[in-house]
N, C-alpha and C positions, 0 to 999 in steps of 0.2 A: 659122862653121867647123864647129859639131859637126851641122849638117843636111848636111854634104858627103855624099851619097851612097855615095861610096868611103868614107868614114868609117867609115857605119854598116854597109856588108857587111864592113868588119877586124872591126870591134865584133860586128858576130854571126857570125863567125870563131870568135871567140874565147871567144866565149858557146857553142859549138856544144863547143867542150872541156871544158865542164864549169867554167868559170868566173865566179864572182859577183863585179858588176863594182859601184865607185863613178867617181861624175864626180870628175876634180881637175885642176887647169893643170900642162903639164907640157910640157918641150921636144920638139918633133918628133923632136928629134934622138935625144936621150936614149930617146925611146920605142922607135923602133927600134934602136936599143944594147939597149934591157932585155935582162937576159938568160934572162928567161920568154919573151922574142920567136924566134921561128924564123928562122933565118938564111936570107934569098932572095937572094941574089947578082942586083944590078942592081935590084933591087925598088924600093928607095924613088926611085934615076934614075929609073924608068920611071913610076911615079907622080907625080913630079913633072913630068915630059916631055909625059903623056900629057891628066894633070887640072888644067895650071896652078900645081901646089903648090907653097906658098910656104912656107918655114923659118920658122914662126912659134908664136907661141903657142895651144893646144889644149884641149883634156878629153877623158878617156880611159877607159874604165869596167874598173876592175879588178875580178876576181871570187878571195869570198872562200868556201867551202864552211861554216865554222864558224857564219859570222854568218847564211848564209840558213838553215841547220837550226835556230837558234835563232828566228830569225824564224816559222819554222813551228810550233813550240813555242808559242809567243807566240799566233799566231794559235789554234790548238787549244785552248788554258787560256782565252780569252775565248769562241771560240764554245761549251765545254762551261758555263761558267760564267751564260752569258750562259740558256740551253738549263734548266739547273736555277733558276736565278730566274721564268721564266715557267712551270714546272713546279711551282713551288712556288703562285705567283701561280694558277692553272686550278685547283686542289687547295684554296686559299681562297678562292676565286671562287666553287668547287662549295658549298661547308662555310657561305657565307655566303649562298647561294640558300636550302639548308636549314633554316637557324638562323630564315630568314625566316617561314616554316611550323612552328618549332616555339614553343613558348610562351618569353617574354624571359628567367623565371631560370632556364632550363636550356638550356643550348648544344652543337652538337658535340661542342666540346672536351671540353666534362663527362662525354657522353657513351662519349668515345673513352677516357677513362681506363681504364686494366687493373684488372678487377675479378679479384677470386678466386668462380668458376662452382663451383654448389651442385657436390656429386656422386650419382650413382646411387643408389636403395635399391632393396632388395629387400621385399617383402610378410611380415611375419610370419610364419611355421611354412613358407614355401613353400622349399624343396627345389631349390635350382639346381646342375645338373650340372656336372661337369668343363668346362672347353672354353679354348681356347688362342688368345692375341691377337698377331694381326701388324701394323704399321703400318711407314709410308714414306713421307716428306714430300717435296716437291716444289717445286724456287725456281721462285716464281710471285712476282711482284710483283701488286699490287693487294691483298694480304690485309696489313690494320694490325694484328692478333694473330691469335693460333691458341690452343687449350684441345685439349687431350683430358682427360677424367674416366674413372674407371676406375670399376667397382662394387664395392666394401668387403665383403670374405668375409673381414674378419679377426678375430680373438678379442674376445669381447663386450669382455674388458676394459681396452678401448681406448674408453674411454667420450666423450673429447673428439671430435668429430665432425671438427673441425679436423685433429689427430692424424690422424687415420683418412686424411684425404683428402692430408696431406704424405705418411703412410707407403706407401700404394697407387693413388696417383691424383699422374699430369703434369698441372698445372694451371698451367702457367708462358706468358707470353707469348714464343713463342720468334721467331729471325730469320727472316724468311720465304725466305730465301737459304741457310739451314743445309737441307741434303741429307742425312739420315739413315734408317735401317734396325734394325731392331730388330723382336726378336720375345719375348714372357715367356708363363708360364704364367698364367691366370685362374682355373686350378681350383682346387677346396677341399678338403682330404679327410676333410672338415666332412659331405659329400653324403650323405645317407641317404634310405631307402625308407618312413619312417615312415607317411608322410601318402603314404597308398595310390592315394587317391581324387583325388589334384592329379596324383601321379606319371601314373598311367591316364591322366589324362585331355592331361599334356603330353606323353606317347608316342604316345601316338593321334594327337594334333596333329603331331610333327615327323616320322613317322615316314610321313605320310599325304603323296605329291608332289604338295599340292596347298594354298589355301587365301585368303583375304581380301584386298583392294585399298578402301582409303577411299583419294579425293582431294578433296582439297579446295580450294578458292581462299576467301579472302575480301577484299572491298577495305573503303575508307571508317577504316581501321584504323589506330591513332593513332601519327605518326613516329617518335615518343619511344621509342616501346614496338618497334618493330619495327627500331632502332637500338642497341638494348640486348642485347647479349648475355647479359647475367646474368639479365634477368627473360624472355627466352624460353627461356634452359635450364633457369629453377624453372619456366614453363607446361609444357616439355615433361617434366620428372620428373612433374610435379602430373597430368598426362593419363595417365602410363602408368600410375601408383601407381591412379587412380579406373578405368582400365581392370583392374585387375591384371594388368598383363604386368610383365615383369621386363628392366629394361636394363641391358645390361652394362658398355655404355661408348657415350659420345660424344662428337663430335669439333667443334668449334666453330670458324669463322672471320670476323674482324670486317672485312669489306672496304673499300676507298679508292674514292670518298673516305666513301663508308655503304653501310649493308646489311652483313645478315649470313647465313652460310650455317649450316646445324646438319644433320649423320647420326649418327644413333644406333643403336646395333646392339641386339635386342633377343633375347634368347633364343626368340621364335618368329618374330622375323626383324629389320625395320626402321621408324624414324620418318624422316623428313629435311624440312626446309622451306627455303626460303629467301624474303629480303623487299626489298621496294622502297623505302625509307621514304617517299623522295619522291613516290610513287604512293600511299600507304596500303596499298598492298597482299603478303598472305604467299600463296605457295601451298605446299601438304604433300601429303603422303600415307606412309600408315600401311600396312603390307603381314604380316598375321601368318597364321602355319600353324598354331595352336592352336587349341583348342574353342569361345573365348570369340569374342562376336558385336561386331561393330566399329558399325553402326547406333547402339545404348544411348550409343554415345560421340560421337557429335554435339554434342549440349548441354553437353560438359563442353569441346568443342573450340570452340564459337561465348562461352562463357563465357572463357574461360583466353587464347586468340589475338585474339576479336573486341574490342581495347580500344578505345570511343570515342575519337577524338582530342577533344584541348580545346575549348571553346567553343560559343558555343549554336548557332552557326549551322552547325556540324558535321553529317555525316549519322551517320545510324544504318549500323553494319556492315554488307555483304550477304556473305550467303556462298554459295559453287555447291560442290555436291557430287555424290560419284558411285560408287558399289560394285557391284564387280565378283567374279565367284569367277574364281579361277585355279587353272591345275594341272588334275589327273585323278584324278576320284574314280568312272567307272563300271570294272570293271574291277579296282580295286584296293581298293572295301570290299565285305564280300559283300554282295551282295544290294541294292545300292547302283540307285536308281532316280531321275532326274532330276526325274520326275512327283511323288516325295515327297518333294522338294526347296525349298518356299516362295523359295528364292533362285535358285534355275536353272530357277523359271519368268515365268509374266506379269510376276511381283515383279523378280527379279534383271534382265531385257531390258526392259524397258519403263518400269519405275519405277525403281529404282534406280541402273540402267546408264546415265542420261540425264545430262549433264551439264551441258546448256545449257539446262535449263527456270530458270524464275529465282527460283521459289518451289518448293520441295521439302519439305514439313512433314510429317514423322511424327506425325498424330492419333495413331494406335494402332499403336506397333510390337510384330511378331511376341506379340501377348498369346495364350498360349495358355487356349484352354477345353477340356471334359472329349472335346472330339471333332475340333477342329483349330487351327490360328493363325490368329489374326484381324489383317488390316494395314488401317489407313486412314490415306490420304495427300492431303494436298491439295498440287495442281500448279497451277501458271500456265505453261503449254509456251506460248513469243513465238512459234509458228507459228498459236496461235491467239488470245492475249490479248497486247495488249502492257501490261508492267508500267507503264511512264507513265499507260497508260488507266485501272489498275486503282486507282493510288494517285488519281487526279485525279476517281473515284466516290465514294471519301470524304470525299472535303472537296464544303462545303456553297453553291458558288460558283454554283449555277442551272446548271452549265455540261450538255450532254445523258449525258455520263457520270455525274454528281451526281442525276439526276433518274434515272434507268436503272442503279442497278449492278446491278443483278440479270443485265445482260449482260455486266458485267466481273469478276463472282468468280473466283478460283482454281476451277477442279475436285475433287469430291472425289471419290476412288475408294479402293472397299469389295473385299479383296481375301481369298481365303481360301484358307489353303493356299494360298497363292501367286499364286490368280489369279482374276484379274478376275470380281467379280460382277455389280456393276453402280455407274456412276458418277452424279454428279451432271448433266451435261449430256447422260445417255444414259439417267437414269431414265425419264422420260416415254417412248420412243420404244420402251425395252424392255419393259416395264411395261403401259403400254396395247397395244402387240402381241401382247403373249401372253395378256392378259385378253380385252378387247375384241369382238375378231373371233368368238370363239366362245359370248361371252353375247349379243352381238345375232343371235347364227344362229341360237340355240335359241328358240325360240319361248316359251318363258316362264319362266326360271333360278332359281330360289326357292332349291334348297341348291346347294351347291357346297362344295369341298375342296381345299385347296391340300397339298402335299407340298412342303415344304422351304421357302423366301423368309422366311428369318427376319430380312432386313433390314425386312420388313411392309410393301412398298409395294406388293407383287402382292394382299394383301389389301383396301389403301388403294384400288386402283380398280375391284378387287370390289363393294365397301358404294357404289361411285356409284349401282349398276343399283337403281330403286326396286322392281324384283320380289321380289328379297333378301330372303328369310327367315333363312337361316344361313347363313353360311359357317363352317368348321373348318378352322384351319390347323393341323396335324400337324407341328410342327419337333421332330428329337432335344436342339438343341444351343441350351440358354436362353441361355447364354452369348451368342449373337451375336445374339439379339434384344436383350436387357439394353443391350451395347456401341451398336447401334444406335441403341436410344432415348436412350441418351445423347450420342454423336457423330453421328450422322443423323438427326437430330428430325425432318427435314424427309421421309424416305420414310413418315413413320407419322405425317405430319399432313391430318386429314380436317376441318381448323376452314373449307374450302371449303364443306362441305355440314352442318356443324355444326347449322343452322340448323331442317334438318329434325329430324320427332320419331325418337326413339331413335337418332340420330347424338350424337356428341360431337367434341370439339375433336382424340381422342387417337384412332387408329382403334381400337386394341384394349378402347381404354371401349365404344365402341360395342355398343348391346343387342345386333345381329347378329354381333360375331366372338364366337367360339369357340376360345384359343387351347390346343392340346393339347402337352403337352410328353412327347414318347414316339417311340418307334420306328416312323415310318410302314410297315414293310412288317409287321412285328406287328399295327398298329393294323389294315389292310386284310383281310390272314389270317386275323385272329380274326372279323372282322366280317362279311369277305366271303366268304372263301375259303372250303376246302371243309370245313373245321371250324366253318365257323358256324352248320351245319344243324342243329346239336346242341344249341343257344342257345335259350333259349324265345323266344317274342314281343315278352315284356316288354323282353330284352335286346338282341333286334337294333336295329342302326343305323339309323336308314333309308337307304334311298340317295340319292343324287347327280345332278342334271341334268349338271351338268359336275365335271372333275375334271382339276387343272391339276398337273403335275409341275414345278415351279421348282426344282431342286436341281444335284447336280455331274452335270456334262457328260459325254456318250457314251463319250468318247475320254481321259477319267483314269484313269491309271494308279493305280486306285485299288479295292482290293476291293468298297467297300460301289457304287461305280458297277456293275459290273459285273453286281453282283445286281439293282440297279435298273431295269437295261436287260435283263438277260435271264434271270434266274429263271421258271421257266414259271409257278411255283404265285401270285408275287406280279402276275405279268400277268396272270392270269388272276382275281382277284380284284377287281386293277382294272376287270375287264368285268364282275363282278358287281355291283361298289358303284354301275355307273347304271344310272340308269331305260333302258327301254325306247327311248328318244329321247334318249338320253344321250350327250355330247361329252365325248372326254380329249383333253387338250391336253399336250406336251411341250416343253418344248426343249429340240433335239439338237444343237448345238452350232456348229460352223463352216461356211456352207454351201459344197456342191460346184462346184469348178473343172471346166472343157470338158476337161482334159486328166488329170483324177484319176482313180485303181484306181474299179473297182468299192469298193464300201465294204467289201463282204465280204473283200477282199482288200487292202484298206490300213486307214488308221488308225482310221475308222471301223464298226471291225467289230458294235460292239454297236449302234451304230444299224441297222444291217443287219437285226442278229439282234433285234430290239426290233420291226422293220416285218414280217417273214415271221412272230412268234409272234401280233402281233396279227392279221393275216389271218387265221389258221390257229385263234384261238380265236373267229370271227365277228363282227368289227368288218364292216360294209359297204363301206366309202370310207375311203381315208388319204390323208390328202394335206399336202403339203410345202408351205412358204411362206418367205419370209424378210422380214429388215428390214436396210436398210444404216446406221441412224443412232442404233445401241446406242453409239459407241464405241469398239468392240472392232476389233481388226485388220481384219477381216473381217463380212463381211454375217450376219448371224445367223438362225439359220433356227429353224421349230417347225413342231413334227407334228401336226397335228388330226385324231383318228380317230368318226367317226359312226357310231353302233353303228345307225340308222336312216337308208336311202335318203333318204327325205323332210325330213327335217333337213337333208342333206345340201344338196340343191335349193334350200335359203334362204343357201345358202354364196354364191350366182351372181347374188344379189340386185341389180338398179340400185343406184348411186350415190345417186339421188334415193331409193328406198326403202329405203336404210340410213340416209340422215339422218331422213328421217319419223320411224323406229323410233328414233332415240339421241334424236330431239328429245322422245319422249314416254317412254323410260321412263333415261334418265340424269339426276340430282339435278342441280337450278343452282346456283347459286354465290348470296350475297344479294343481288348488282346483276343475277339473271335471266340472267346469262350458262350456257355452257357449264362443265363441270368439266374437261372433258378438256382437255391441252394438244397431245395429237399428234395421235388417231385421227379419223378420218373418213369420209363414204363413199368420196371419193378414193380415199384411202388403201386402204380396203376393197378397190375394187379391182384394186389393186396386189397385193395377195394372193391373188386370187381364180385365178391363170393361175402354175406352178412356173415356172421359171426354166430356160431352153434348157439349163442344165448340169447338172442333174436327170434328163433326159430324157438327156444323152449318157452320163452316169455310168450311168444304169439299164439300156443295150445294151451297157456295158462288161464285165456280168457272164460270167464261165465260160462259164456256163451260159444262152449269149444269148436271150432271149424269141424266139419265132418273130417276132413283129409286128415288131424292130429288124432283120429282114434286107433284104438290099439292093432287092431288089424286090417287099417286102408293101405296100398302101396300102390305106387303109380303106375299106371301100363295096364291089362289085362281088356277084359270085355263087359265088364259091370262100371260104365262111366259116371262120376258125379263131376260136376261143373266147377270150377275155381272162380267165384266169383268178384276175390277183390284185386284190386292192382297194385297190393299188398300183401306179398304172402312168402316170408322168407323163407318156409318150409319147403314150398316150390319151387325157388329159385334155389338154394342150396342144390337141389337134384338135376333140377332142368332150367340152367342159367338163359338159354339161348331161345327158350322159345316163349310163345305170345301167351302171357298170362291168361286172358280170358278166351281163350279160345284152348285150354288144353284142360285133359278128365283125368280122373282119378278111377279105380277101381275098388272095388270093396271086398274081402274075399268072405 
């Protein structure tokens, strides 16, 4: 009976009113009597008429509204309950993956406990300003506690540290669900001006819209430790304290089910990190507008954050780091020059500003000496070494990196003033470039002179050439020889040719150098210049077959460049101090692009003015050359000027007759080999022909050469005269003959 079809459409009749029904036996009769039933006149006749119905016994489903709303109740309380059991279950599931990685007597739980978080100092005698704190918490679930610490400016004689930190410092673990707002004062009126010299120097920092970015990552860093709230907020007080900066407050969160977050506000701005425990890894960054230098603090950040995890088969921490300047300082200090900047140049974009090289070692930060800063850094950049290669040269396995690390070291690069001199996988290339080509030109090189290369390696392949009577290197600044021989042993080691007599192991042992520690343009002027005719005999210098300039580049914003490149009296001096047959060699800096100013009119102005004074004081022949495998951003070029025609002519020498010449007058090595590792006569010439963008840079001038106009070609019967001893457009075509004696035609 209760599958009777007409049954079930009453039944959902009466479900459709809003009725919660149970099955029970009940009289047909009585049913329609109920008096919850709606009166159909003829209804139940016609039902029984129509469907056979018989007067009998039934189930009927009555609805109750109280008991289904409780049913729904019911249901909700088990699936919320149900909901929190596996929430809880996922949260020690996490907690027990962890526990697994961390060492067995110290657990999560341990770790989760609410600790009381050191608070804030300040530096002794240091002077901190007014200033006003706002905060405003936010319900976020995921954080298992929260700390804020304040910085104590209250009366010494609050001597309990504890005291100190109940009376001016929220150190409570609070609800992560509490939503509050609040704002107090932080200032002291304690503040004074005593200490003049901090004051100066932290108003010029906050006042300056501009200033410092460290970041940092490091992994391999032990779970315990980066699970700990209490001993990262004593690493990050212990970091600002050894920096001297001053923090005022920070703010601490211990998250679910691990990790912790840490910002700290810092009176010349901010610290903040946060960590992964189960990775080993923290990342930070440190951001301050004050005077003091963020570099110095690496060591105390790879010390203080980098904790080995437990155990021996643990790795050693790695850390990537990366600084950057921010803000604007041309403009708003006077006189303010990016070029006397050590961090806004080569140093701050190329070294520092790299984040992904994976070895970054400050040999020698910013040391200053009595004439500029000296940086030396060693890199391992994974675009050219991979770290796995490098660590798998030191170990003693036969493998071909173990037998060869000499091709898997870090880089080291020697930086001054900010930029780039010369590196370890760019010595040889720059080094024999700039020597090389102009002692095998000269027909027999006995003295020679170097200006500036106080890293001593342009002298090191000086002393190869066996003609070599003297060389004299002229450096002002001992200082960066000193650092040298002590972190670059290797530009000032000559133990290749040791063997021969008056060589040594050291080049500046060597009976041939001469090192002079003085002012090269003094030393030239006194000697050469037009003050030295007044010198007896016995005092003059002798002069010079060649005469190498290695020092700061063309285009530095830098006074003493400027005189270098274009004082008339000290260029002119330099063409005194050679012989007759005498080669000066330069290097000018970055070479020219197809689509660059004339030099005269862009950045290379003193190269310009460096090439028109030597013409003009009777050099013969100048000519421009480059090398692409210094290192340096760009191809690097040098000037070689031939005060002798015929000198010149040995410039255009075969291949085959530049090795003849280097096989009989460069020293061997003691297995008979070669000493050189780059030059050759190949190479040679490679040099011997400027470079098409040379030649387009030199029709770019003002003052265009007749010979760059559109229809001059060389040869014919309409002659115009080549008047400078500079003309790469000429020499491209007619390498071999005498500059100022050959015509152009005009058609």
């Amino acid at each position: 009976m209760c599958s009777h079809p007409t049954m079930f459409r009453r039944l959902s009749s009466r479900a459709s009113q809003g009725i919660v029904a149970f099955f029970s036996p009940v009289n047909a009769k009585e049913d329609f009597n109920h008096p919850s039933a709606p009166a159909v006149p003829g209804s139940r006749n016609k039902l029984m008429k129509s469907d056979g119905y018989q007067d009998s016994q039934h189930y009927t489903l009555y609805v109750n509204p109280i008991i289904l709303f409780g049913s729904f109740l019911c249901f909700v309380a088990i699936a919320f309950y149900a909901g929190f059991v596996v929430r809880i279950f996922m949260f020690s599931n996490s907690a027990t993956q962890l526990n697994g990685s961390f060492p067995q007597h110290l657990s999560v739980a341990e770790d989760l406990s609410v600790k009381q978080l050191p608070p804030p100092t300040v530096i002794p005698g240091k002077d901190v300003p007014p200033t006003t704190y706002t905060f405003k918490h936010f319900p976020v679930e995921g954080s298992r506690t929260s700390h804020d610490l304040h910085l104590d400016r209250s009366s010494d004689d609050l001597d309990d540290e504890q005291e100190r930190v109940d009376v001016y410092a929220s150190a409570s673990t609070e609800d992560v669900s509490e939503d509050s707002e609040d704002s107090s004062d932080d200032s002291s009126d304690d503040s004074s001006d005593d200490d003049e010299e901090t004051n100066n120097d932290l108003v010029e920092g906050l006042h300056l819209p501009a200033g410092q970015h460290l970041l940092v990552d490091i992994k391999n860093v032990d779970p315990i430790f980066l699970n700990s709230e209490e001993r990262l907020a004593e690493a990050m007080i212990q970091l600002v304290d050894e920096s001297k900066l001053t923090l005022l407050s920070y703010h601490c969160h211990g998250l679910v089910p691990v990790g912790v977050s840490c910002a700290g506000v810092l009176l010349e701005s901010h610290v903040a990190f946060h960590t992964w425990p189960t990775d080993g890894v923290i990342a930070m960054d440190l951001f301050t507008c004050g005077s003091g230098k963020l570099i110095p603090t690496l060591p105390s950040i790879q010390q203080l954050f980098g904790v080995k995890a437990a155990g021996e088969d643990a790795d050693d921490p790695m850390m990537l780091w990366s600084h950057k300047l921010r803000g604007f300082r041309e403009g708003f200090v006077p006189g303010y020059s990016f070029d006397l900047n050590p961090l806004d140049s080569d140093l701050g974009a190329e070294i520092l500003g790299s984040h992904d090289v994976d070895i970054k070692n400050p040999i020698v930060s910013a040391s200053e000496t009595d004439y500029q800063t000296v940086d030396i850094y060693e890199i391992l950049d994974p675009a050219s070494r991979k770290l796995s290669d490098y660590y798998k040269s030191l170990e003693n396995d036969g493998s071909y990196e173990s037998l060869h690390p000499e091709f898997y070291a870090p880089d080291l690069i020697l930086l001054l003033d900010g930029r780039i001199q010369s590196s370890l996988y760019g010595d040889a290339p720059y080094h024999e470039s700039i020597v090389h080509p102009a002692m095998i030109t000269h027909p027999n090189p006995k003295r020679v002179a170097v200006i500036g290369g106080g890293e001593g390696a342009t002298v090191r392949e000086i002393l190869k050439h066996s003609t070599l009577e003297k060389v004299v290197m002229i450096e002002i600044d001992e200082g960066v020889v000193n650092l040298s021989t002590k972190y670059l042993p290797g530009w000032q080691d000559c133990s290749s040719i040791a063997h021969h007599d008056g060589c040594a192991e050291w080049c500046f042992d060597d009976e041939r150098a001469d090192l002079r520690v003085e002012d090269a343009l003094a030393y030239f002027n006194d000697n050469f210049g037009s003050s030295s005719r007044f010198k007896s005999s016995a005092e003059h210098e002798a002069q010079f077959d060649v005469v190498i300039m290695d020092c700061l580049d063309p285009n530095d914003d830098h006074p003493f460049a400027k005189v270098l490149y274009t004082d008339d009296g000290y260029i002119s001096s330099l063409y005194g101090a050679l012989t007759d047959d005498g080669i000066l060699v330069v290097q000018v800096g970055e070479a020219a692009g197809i689509d660059d100013a004339a030099d005269e009119n862009g950045s290379f102005e003193n190269r310009s003015t460096m090439i028109k004074m030597l013409d003009a004081i009777g050099f013969k022949s100048i000519h421009i050359y480059e090398e692409s495998h210094c290192q340096f951003d760009a191809p690097w070029t040098t000037l070689i000027a031939f005060k002798d025609v015929e000198t010149r002519k040995r410039w255009y020498r075969s291949p085959a007759a530049v090795e003849l010449d280097l096989s009989r007058r460069i020293l061997p090595t003691k297995d008979g080999k070669t000493s050189l590792r780059y030059f050759d006569g190949a190479t040679m010439k490679s040099y011997q022909m400027p470079a098409r963008a040379f030649e387009d840079q030199y029709c770019h001038q003002q003052d265009k050469p007749e010979e760059c106009a559109d229809k001059v070609r060389f040869g014919g019967d309409d002659k115009v005269s080549v008047s400078s001893a500079y003309n790469p457009l000429f020499e491209r075509r007619f390498a071999d003959a005498k500059p100022k004696q050959v015509s152009v035609s005009v058609l």
